[in-house]
N, C-alpha and C positions, 0 to 999 in steps of 0.2 A: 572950292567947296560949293560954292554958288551953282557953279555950271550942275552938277551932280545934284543938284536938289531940284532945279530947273528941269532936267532933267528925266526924272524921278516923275514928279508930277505929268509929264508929258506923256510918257508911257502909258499911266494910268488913265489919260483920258481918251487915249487912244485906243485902250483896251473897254474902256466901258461904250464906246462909241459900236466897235465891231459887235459887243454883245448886243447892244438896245439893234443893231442890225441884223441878228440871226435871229432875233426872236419871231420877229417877222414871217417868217419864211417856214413854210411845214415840211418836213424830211419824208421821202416818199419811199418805198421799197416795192419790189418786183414779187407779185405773187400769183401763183399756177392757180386758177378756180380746179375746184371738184372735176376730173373728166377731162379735163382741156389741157393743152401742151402748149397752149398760149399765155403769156405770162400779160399782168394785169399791173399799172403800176397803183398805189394806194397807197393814202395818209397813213404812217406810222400810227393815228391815235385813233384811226378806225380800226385796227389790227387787232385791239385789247376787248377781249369781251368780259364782262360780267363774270364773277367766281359762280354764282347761282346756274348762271346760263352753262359754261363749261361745263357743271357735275353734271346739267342736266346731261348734254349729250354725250357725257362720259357712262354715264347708268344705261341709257339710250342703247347706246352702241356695245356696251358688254350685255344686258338683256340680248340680244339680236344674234351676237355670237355664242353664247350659253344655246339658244332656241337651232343653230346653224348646226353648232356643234354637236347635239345631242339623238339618237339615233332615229330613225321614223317607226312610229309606234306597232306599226305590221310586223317588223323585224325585232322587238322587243317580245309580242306574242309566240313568234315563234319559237326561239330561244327560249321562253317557259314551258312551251311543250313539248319540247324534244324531237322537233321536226329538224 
């Protein structure tokens, strides 16, 4: 019963040793920039941007397609006048 409580305790300090060790350490990931086929490695906590920041370039970038999408205003007159 001893050994098993001995035991017990050992595991856990061995487990809290390897965490106080990763904490340390920043998790990186591979990321392709804008244009480029080169991959870039970067801190996981540079990755996360702002929810303000994201709508911005979410509005951004839907404005931009709505203006892409829509037709050139020469070809809109025509179309009214039955050219």
């Amino acid at each position: 019963m001893i050994t098993v409580t001995l035991s017990s305790c050992a595991s856990e300090k061995v487990k809290a040793e390897a965490k106080k060790a990763n904490e340390g350490k920043d998790e990186y990931v591979w990321v392709y920039p804008t244009g480029s086929n080169i991959p870039v490695r970067v801190k996981k906590s540079q990755m996360t941007t702002p929810d303000e920041v994201t709508k911005q370039n979410q509005d951004a970038l839907r404005e931009l397609q709505q203006l892409k999408s829509a037709p050139p205003p020469d070809s809109q007159m025509a179309a009214t006048s039955g050219r």
